[in-house]
C-alpha positions in Angstrom: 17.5 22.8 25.8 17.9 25.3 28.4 19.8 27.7 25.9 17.7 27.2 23.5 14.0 27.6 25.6 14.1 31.6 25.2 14.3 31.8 21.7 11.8 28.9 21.0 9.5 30.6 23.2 10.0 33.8 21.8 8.7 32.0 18.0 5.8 31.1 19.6 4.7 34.5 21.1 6.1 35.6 17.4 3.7 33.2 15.6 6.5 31.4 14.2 6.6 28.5 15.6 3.6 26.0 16.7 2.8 25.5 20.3 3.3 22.0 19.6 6.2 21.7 17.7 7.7 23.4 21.3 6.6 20.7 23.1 7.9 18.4 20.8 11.1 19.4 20.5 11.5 19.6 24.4 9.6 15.9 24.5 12.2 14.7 21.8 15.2 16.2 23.6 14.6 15.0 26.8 14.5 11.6 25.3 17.5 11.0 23.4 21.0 12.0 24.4 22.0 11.9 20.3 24.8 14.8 20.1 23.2 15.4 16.4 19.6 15.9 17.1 20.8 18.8 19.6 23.2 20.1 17.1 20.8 20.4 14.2 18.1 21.8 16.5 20.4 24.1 17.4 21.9 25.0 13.6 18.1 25.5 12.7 17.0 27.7 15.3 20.3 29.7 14.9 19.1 30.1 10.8 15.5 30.9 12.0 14.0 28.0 10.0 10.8 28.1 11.5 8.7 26.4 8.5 11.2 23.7 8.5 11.1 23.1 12.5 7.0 23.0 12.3 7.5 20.6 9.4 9.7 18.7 11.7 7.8 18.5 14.9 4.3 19.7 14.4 3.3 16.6 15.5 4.3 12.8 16.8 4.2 9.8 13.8 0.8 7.7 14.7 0.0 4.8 12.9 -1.6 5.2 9.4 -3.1 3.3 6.8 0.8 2.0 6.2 2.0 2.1 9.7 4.7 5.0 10.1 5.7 7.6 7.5 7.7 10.8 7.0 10.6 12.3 5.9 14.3 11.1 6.5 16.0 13.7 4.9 14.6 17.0 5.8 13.8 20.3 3.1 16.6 21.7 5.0 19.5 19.4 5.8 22.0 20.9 8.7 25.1 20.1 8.9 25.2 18.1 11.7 22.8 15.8 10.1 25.0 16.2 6.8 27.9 14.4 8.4 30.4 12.7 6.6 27.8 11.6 3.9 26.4 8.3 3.0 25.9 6.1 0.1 24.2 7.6 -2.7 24.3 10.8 -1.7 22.1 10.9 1.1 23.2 12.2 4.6 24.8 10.6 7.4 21.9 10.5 9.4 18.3 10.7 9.2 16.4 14.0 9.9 15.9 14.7 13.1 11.9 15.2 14.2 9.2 13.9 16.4 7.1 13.7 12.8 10.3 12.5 11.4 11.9 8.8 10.3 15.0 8.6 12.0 16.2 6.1 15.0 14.4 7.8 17.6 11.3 6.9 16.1 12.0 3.6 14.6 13.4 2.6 18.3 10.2 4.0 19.7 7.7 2.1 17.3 10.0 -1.6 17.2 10.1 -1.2 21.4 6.3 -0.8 21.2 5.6 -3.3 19.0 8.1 -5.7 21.3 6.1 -5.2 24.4 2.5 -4.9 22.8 3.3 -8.2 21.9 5.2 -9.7 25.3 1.8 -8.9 27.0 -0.3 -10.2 24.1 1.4 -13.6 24.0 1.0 -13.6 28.4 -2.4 -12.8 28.0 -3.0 -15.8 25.8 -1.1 -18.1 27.9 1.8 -18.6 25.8 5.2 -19.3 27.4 8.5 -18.5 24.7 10.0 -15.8 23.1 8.3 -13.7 20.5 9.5 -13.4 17.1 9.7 -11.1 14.4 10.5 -10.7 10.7 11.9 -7.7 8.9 12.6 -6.7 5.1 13.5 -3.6 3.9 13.1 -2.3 0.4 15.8 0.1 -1.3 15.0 3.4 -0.1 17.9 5.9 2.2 18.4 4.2 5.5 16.0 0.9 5.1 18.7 -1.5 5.6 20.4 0.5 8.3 16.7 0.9 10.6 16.0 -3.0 9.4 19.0 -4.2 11.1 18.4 -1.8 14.0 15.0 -3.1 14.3 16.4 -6.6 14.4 19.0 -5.5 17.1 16.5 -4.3 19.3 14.5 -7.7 19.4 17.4 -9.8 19.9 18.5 -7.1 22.7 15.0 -7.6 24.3 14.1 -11.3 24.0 12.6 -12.0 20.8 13.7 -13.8 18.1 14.6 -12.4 14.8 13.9 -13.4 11.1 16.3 -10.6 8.5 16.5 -10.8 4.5 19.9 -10.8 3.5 19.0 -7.9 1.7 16.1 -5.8 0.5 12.6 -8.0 -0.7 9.2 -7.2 -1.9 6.8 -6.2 1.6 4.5 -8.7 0.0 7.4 -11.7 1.0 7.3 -10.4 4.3 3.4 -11.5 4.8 4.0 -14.8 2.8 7.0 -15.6 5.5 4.9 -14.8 8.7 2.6 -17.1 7.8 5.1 -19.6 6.6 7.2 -19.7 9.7 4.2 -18.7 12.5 5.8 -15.6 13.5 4.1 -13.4 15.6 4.5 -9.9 14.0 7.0 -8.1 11.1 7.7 -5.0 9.9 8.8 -3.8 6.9 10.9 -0.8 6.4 9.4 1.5 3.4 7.4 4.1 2.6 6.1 2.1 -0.5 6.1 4.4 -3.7 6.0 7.9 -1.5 9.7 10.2 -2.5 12.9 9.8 -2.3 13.2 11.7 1.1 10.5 9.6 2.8 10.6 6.1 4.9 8.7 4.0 7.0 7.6 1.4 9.1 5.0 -0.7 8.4 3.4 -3.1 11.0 2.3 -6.6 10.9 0.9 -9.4 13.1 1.1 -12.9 13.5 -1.6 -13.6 10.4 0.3 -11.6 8.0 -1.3 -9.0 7.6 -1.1 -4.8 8.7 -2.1 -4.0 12.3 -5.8 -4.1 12.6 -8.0 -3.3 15.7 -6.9 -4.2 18.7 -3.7 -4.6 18.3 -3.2 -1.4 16.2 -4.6 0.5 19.3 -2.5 -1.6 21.7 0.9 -1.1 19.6 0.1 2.7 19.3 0.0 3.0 23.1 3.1 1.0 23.4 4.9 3.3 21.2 3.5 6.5 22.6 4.7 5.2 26.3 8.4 5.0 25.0 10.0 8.3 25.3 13.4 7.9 26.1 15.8 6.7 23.2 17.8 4.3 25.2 17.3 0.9 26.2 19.0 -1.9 28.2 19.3 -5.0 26.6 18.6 -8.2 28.6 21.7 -10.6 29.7 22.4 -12.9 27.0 21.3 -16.1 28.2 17.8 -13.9 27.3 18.3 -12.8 24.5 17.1 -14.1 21.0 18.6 -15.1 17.9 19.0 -13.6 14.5 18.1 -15.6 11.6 19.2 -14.6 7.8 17.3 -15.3 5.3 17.8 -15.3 1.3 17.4 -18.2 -1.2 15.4 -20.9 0.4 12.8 -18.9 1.0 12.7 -16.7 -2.3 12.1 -20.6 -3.9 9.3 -21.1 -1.4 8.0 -18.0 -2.2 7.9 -17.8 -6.6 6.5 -21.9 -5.9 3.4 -20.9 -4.2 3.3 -18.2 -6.5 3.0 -21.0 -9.5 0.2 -21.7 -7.7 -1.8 -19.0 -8.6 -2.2 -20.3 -12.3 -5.7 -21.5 -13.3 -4.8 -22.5 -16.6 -0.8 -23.4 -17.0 -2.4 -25.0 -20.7 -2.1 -20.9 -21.4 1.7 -20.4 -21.4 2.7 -24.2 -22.9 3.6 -22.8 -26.0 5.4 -19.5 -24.5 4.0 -16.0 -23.2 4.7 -12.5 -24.3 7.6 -10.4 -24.7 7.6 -8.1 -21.7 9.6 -5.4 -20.7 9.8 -4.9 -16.6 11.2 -2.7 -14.5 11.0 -2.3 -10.6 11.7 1.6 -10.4 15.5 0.8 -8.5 13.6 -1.4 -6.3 12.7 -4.8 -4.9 10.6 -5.9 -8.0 13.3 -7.6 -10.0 14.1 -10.5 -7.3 11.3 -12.6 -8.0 8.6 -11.2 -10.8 11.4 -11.3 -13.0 13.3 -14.6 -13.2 9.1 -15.8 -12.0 7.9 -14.6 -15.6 10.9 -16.3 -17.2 10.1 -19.6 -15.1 6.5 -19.2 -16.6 7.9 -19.2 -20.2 7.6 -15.1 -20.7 10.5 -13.6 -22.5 11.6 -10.7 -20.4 13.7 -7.4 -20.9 14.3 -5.2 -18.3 15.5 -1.5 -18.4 18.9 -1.4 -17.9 18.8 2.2 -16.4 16.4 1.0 -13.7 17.6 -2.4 -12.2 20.0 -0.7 -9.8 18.6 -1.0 -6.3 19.0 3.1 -6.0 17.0 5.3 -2.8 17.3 8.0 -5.1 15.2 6.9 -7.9 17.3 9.0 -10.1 15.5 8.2 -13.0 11.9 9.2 -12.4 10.4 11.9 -10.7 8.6 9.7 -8.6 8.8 6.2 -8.1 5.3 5.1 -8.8 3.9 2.6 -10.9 0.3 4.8 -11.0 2.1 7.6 -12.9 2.8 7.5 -16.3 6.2 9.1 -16.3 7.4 6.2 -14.5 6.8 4.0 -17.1 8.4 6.2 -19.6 11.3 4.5 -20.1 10.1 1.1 -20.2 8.1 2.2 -22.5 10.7 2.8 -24.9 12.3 0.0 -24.5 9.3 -1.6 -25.1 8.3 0.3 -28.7 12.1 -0.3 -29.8 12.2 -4.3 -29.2 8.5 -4.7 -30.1 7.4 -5.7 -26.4 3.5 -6.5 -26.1 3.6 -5.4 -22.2 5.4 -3.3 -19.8 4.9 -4.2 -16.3 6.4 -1.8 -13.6 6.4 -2.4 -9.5 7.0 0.3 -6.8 9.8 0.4 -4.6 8.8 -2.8 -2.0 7.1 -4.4 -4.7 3.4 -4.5 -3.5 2.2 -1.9 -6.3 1.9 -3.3 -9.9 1.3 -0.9 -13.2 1.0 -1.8 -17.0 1.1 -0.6 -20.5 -0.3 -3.0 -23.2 0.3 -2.9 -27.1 -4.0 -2.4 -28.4 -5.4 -3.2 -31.5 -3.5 0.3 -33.5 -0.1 -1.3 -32.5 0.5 1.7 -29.5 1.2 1.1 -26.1 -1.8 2.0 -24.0 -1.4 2.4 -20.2 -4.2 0.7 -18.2 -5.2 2.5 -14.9 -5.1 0.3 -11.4 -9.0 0.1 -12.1 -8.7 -1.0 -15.6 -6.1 -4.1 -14.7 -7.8 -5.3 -11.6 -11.0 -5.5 -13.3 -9.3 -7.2 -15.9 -8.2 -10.0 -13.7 -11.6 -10.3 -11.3 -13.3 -11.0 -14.5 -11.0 -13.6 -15.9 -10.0 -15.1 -12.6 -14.1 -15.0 -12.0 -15.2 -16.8 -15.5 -12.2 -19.3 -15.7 -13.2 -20.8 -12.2 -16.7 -21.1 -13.6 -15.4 -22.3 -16.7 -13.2 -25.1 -15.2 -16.0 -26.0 -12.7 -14.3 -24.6 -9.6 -17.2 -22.7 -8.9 -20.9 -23.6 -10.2 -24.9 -22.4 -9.1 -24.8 -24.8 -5.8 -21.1 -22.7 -4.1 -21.5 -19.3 -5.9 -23.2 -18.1 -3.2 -20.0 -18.9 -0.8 -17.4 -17.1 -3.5 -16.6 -13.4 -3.4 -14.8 -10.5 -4.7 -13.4 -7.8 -2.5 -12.5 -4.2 -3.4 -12.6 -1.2 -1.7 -15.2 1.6 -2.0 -12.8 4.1 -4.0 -12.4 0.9 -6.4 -14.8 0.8 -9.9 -18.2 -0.1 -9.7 -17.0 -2.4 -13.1 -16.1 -4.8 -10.4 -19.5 -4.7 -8.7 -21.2 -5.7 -11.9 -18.9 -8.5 -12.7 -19.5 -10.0 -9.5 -23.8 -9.1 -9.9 -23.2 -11.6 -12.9 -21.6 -14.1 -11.9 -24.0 -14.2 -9.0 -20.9 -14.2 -6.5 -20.6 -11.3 -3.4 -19.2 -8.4 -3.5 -17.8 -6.9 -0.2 -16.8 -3.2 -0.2 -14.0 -2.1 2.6 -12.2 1.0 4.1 -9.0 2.0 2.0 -6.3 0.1 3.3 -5.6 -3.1 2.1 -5.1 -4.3 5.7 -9.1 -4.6 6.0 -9.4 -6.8 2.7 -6.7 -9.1 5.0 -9.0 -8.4 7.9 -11.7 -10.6 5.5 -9.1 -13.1 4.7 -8.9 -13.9 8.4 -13.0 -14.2 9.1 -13.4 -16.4 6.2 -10.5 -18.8 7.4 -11.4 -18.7 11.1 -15.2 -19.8 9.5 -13.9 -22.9 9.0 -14.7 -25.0 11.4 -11.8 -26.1 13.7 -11.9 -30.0 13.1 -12.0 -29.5 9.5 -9.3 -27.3 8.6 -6.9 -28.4 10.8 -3.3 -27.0 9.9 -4.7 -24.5 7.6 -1.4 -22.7 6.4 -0.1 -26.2 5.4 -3.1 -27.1 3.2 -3.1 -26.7 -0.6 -4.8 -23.6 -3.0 -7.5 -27.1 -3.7 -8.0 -28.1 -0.2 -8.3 -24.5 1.5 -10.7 -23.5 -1.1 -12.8 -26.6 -1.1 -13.2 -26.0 2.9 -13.9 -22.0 2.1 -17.0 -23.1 -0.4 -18.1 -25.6 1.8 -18.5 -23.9 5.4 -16.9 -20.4 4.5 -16.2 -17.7 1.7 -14.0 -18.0 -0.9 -11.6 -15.1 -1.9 -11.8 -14.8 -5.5 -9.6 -12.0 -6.1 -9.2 -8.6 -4.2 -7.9 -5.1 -4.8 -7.8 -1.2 -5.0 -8.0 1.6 -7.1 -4.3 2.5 -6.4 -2.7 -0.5 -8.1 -2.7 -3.3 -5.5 -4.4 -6.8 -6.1 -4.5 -10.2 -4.6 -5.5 -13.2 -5.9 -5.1 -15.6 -2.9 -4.9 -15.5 1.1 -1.3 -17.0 1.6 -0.3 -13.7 1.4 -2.7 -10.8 3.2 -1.4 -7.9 1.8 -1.4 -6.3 -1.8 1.4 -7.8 -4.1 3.0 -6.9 -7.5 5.0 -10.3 -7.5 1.3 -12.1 -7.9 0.0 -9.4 -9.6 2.3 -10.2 -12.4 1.7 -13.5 -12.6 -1.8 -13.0 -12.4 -1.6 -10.6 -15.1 0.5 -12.8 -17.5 -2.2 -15.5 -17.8 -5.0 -12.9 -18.4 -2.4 -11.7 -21.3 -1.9 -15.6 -22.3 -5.8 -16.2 -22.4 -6.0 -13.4 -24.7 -3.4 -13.9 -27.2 -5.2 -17.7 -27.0 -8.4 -15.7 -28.3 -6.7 -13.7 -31.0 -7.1 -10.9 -28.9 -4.7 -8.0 -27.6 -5.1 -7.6 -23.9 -7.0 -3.6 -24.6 -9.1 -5.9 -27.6 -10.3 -7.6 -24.4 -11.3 -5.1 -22.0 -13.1 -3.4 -24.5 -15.1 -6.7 -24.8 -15.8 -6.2 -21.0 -17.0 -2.7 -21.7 -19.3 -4.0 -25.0 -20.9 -6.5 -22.2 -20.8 -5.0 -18.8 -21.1 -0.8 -20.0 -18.2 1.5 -20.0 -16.9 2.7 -16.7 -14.2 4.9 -15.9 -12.7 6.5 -13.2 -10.2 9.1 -12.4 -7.8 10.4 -9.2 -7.1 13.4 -8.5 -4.8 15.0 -5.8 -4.0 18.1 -3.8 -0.8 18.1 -2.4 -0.4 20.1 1.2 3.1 19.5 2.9 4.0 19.9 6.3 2.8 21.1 9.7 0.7 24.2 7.8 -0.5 21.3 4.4 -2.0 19.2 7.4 -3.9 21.6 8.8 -5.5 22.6 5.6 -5.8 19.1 4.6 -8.2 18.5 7.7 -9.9 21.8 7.3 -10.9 20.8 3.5 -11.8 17.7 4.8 -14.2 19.0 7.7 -15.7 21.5 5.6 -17.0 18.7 3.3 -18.5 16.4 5.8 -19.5 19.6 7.8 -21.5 21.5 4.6 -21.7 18.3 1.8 -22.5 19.7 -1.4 -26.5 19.7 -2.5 -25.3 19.9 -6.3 -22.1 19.7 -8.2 -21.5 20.4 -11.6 -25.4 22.0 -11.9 -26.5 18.4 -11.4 -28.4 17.5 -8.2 -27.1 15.1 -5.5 -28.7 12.2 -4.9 -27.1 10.4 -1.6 -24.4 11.4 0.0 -22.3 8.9 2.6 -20.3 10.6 5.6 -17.8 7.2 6.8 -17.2 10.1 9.9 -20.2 10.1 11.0 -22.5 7.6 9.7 -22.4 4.0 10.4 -22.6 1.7 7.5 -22.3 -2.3 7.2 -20.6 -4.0 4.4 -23.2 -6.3 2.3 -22.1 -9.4 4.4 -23.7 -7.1 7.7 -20.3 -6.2 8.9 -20.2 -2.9 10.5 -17.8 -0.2 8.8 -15.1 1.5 10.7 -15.9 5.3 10.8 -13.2 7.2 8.8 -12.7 10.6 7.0 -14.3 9.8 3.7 -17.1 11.5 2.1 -19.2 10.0 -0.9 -21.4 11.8 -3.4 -23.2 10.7 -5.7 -25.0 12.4 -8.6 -28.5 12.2 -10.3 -26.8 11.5 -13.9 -25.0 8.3 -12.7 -21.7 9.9 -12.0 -20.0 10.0 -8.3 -17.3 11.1 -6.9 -15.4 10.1 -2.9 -13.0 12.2 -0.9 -10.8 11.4 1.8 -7.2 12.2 3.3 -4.5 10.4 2.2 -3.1 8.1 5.3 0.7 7.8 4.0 1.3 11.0 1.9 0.5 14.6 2.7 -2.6 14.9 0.2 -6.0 15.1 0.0 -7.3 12.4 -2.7 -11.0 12.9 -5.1 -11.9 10.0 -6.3 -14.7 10.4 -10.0 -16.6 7.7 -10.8 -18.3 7.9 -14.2 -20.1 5.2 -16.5 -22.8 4.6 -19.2 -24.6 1.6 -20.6 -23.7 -0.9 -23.1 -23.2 0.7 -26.0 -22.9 -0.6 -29.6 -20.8 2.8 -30.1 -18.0 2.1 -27.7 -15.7 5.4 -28.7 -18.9 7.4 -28.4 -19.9 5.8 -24.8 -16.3 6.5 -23.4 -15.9 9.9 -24.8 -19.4 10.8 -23.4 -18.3 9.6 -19.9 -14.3 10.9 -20.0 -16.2 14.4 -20.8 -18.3 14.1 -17.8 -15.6 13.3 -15.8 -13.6 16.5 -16.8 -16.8 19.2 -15.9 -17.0 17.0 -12.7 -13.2 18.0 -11.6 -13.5 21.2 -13.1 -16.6 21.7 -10.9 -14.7 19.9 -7.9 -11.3 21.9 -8.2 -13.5 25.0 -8.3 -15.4 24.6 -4.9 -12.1 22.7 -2.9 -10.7 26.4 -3.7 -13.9 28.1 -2.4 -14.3 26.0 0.6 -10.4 27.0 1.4 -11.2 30.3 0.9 
C-alpha cells in the first residue's frame, strides 16, 4: 500500500477518486494478504481507472433487501484477476472490492453470521453446535463461495448442510425448517446480470434476516476485517452434510400439498413449455408438473445450468425478452402456457394462449391476482373457510402490489395486510401468526399437516391464504417463508386446470375478474444508475422526492401523499411499519403511483397504479386506464429529469 498511497492521494486532491473509496481500499488491503487483490489494485491505478476503482470501493456491501450484492466480475477485468480463466469464460477470480463479491466478502459476511449466531444460541441457553445450510444457484463463482462458506463453518464449529449442486433458494427455506437449522444462506443474486452474485441470509425459521438479527449479523460482519481465520482443532469442528435426492422428494411432496382440488388435473393438464433461464428451475417444477399430469417441453437452448445466460439479455422472468424463446417453442408445438423461473428459482413469469389463439404475457400483478382469487373462492367453495373463520383468514401483499388484490380480499370479507418490499416481512407475518398459536395446542408445529396447521391458524390465529409481490414472487403456504417459483407453478397449473374445467382460457378468466371486480393495471418503471456516481444520484432523486413531494402530476391534483422515511404507519392488523425510502402519491382521478430505491440492483423503481370501475365495455375500460398510465410516466419521466437537474 505504501507505493501505492501517493498516487491514490494525489486522485483524491485531483477529484478522481472518492475519499472513501481511499479508505477502502487501504481497509481492504490491510485485511487480506491475497497476492491478486494487490496486483489488480495495482494494474488499475497504473491504467488510471478511477471510475472503475470508485465503482469498486465507493462503499462496503451492507445487508439489503436480499442480503449481499454486487459485482464479481468487474467492467474492467485486470489481469491478475483474469488468471488462467474459469469455466465458462468467466475469470479466475472474483473482482476485487470492498462493494465487490468475491472471498473477502463472502468470508466476512459467513464469519459474521457464525458468530451472530454462537452468541445468539448462548444467550438463549442453548449448549451445541450451530448449524447451517447452503445452496447455490448457477451463477459465476456460486458453487465455489457455497463450498467456501461451508468450509468456514465446519472450520469454526458449526455444522454444515450442502446441495450436491445448485437448487432453487426457495428449497433452502423448506430445508431449515425441515431439519431445525439455525440459519442458511444462499449464494445468488437472484435474476440481477451475469456479472453479479450474492449472499442472501437466513435464520432458524426460514426466512431472510429480519430485525434483530439483521442488525446483529451486520455488526458481526462489519467487525471482521482481516481475511484470515484460524480454524478450531478438530475434535471442534463440525461436519459437512450433502444433500441431493432425499430431500428434493421431500420437497416436490409437500409441494402436492398445495393442491385444493387434485379432481382438476384427473383427466390431464396443459401442454406447457418451461424454461429456467440456465438455472435452478428445471430440478423440481419440471418433472413436479409432469408428476401432476402436465405435459411439459422445455427449451432446449435454455436447460444448460450456464452463469452466463447466453441466451437472454437478462435473466429475468419479468421481462419479456426472456420469454422469447419459450415462446416460440410454445406457438410451434401449440403449447397453452409458458412458465419461466429466474436463476435460484424464487421468481415465476407466464405467457398464456387467450381467446384470439395468441400468447399473451401476464404481468407479476396479473398472475398473483389470478391465484389470490382462485386460491380465495375455492377454499370458500370447498368449505375451508366460511362467515364464522373469515375473519381469521388473510391475504398478504406488499404496498407496490395491485390494489386488485385488496378488493378481492374486501369481498370475500378476509384481511388484507400490506408490507414493506421484501418478501422477508410477508415471512415476518408467517412467524406471528404461528407463534399465535397457543403453545399447548400446536405442539410440534413444523410436523403438523397443511389441515391441522390451518385448522389451529382459524381457530386462535391467522390464516395465510396466499401472499406476494408485484415483481413476480408468490406464496401459497408457510412451510416455506420466502417467495417460490417451484409453488408458484403448481399453484398456477390448477388455476389453468379450473379454467380449462370452465371452458375458459386462463386470459378468458381474468378478464372475468376485471368484468366483476373493475379493471386495474399497473406498470414498473426503472432508472438505471451504476456505480459509486449511479448511487449517489439514486439517493439524491430519492431525497428530493420525500424532501419537495409533488402538489400535482400530470395537471391532476394530489390527494395524499405517504413518506415510509418519515412518517409512521401501521399495517391494518395495528402493526407498526418499518420506516424506509418509499414515497407514495396518490392522485384525485383514482390513479397513484410509489417510488423507492431498489435494495439489490442499482435502480431507482416507479411504481403506476391505475384502475376504473366495472365496465360492461372492458376494451374500452382498459384502454382508458393504459392511456392514463402512459401521460402519468410521461409526466413522471419529465420531472425525475427536472429534479436531477
Amino acid at each position: 500500500m505504501s507505493n501505492l498511497s501517493p498516487l491514490l492521494k494525489e486522485a483524491v486532491t485531483n477529484g478522481d477518486l472518492l475519499e472513501s473509496s481511499l479508505e477502502n481500499i487501504s481497509s481492504l488491503l490491510a485485511g487480506t494478504d491475497s497476492p491478486i487483490a494487490q496486483a489488480a489494485i495495482d494494474e488499475l491505478v497504473a491504467q488510471q481507472a478511477w471510475e472503475e476503482l470508485n465503482d469498486r470501493f465507493y462503499k462496503t456491501l451492507v445487508f439489503g433487501t436480499g442480503g449481499l450484492r454486487g459485482r464479481t466480475v468487474g467492467k474492467v477485468v485486470t489481469e491478475a484477476e483474469q488468471g488462467a480463466g474459469g469455466p465458462l469464460e468467466r475469470p479466475e477470480h472474483p473482482c476485487v472490492g470492498t462493494a465487490t463479491m468475491n472471498f473477502y466478502n463472502v468470508g466476512r459476511a459467513i464469519r459474521g453470521m457464525i458468530a451472530y449466531l454462537k452468541n445468539y444460541l448462548a444467550s438463549e441457553g442453548i449448549e451445541r453446535k450451530p448449524s447451517f445450510a447452503f445452496a447455490h444457484d448457477t451463477r459465476h463463482y456460486s458453487r465455489d463461495f457455497a463450498e467456501f462458506c461451508a468450509k468456514v463453518c465446519t472450520d469454526l464449529g458449526c455444522d454444515a448442510y450442502l446441495f450436491e449442486a445448485s437448487r432453487a433458494t426457495p428449497q433452502l427455506s423448506f430445508l431449515i425448517r425441515e431439519l431445525r437449522l439455525d440459519a442458511g444462506v444462499v449464494l445468488t443474486a437472484s435474476h440481477n446480470p451475469a456479472h453479479d452474485n450474492g449472499f442472501k441470509a437466513y435464520f432458524n425459521q426460514g426466512a431472510q434476516l429480519v430485525e434483530p438479527h439483521a442488525g446483529g449479523v451486520l455488526e458481526e460482519f462489519q467487525s471482521v476485517t482481516q481475511e484470515a481465520y484460524e480454524a478450531l482443532p478438530a475434535d471442534q469442528q463440525g461436519t459437512l452434510t450433502v444433500l441431493g435426492a432425499e430431500a428434493d422428494r421431500r420437497y416436490m411432496d409437500k409441494l402436492k400439498t398445495l393442491l385444493l382440488r387434485p379432481d382438476l388435473l384427473e383427466n390431464g393438464g396443459a401442454k406447457v413449455v418451461f424454461t429456467n433461464l440456465h438455472g435452478t428451475g428445471g430440478h423440481i417444477s419440471v418433472p413436479m408438473l409432469r408428476e401432476l399430469g402436465f405435459d411439459v417441453l422445455t427449451v432446449d437452448e435454455q436447460d444448460g445450468e450456464d452463469g452466463r445466460f447466453p441466451t437472454v439479455a437478462s435473466p429475468n422472468p419479468e421481462n419479456a425478452p426472456a420469454l422469447a424463446m419459450a415462446i416460440e417453442v410454445a406457438e410451434k408445438e401449440h403449447a397453452e402456457i409458458v412458465i419461466g423461473t429466474d436463476p435460484d428459482c424464487d421468481r415465476m413469469g407466464v405467457a398464456v394462449r387467450n381467446d384470439a389463439g395468441e400468447m399473451q404475457l401476464l404481468t407479476g400483478n396479473q398472475i398473483g391476482s389470478l391465484m389470490a382469487w382462485y386460491r380465495t373462492k375455492t377454499m370458500f367453495d370447498l368449505g375451508i373457510l366460511n362467515d364464522s373463520n373469515r375473519g381469521h383468514a388473510c391475504l398478504i401483499k406488499t404496498y407496490v402490489t395491485t390494489e386488485l388484490q385488496t378488493a378481492i380480499a374486501d369481498k370475500y370479507g378476509v384481511n388484507m395486510v400490506d408490507t414493506l418490499t421484501g418478501f422477508k416481512f410477508i415471512a415476518d407475518k408467517l412467524q406471528k401468526y404461528e407463534d399465535g398459536i397457543p403453545a399447548d395446542k400446536k405442539g410440534e408445529y413444523r410436523d403438523l399437516s397443511e389441515e391441522e396447521s390451518r385448522k389451529l391458524r382459524l381457530e386462535y390465529s391467522r390464516f395465510f391464504i396466499f401472499g406476494g409481490e408485484e415483481s413476480y414472487g408468490y406464496l401459497g403456504a408457510d412451510f416455506v417463508r420466502d417467495k417460490d417459483g417451484n409453488m408458484a407453478a403448481v399453484m398456477f397449473a390448477e388455476v389453468a386446470a379450473y379454467a380449462k374445467s370452465q371452458g375458459m382460457t386462463i386470459a378468458g378468466l381474468l378478464d372475468e375478474i376485471y368484468l366483476e371486480f373493475g379493471f386495474y393495471l399497473e406498470d414498473g418503471k426503472a432508472m438505471v444508475m451504476e456505480g459509486a456516481e449511479g448511487a449517489a444520484q439514486i439517493k439524491a432523486l430519492n431525497e428530493s422526492y420525500s424532501n419537495k413531494p409533488p402538489s400535482e402530476v400530470d395537471g391532476v391534483a394530489v390527494a395524499r401523499v405517504r413518506d415510509f422515511a418519515k412518517e409512521q404507519f401501521e399495517d391494518s392488523e395495528g402493526d407498526s411499519i418499518p420506516n424506509a425510502g418509499m414515497l407514495i402519491v396518490e392522485l384525485v382521478d383514482g390513479r397513484s403511483f410509489a417510488v423507492r430505491p431498489s435494495g439489490t440492483e442499482p435502480k431507482i423503481k416507479f411504481y403506476l397504479f391505475g384502475k376504473d370501475e366495472p365496465a360492461a365495455d372492458l376494451d374500452a375500460s382498459k384502454q382508458k386506464v393504459r392511456d392514463g398510465l402512459v401521460s402519468l410516466w410521461s409526466a413522471l419521466e419529465a420531472d425525475a429529469q427536472t429534479r436531477m437537474g
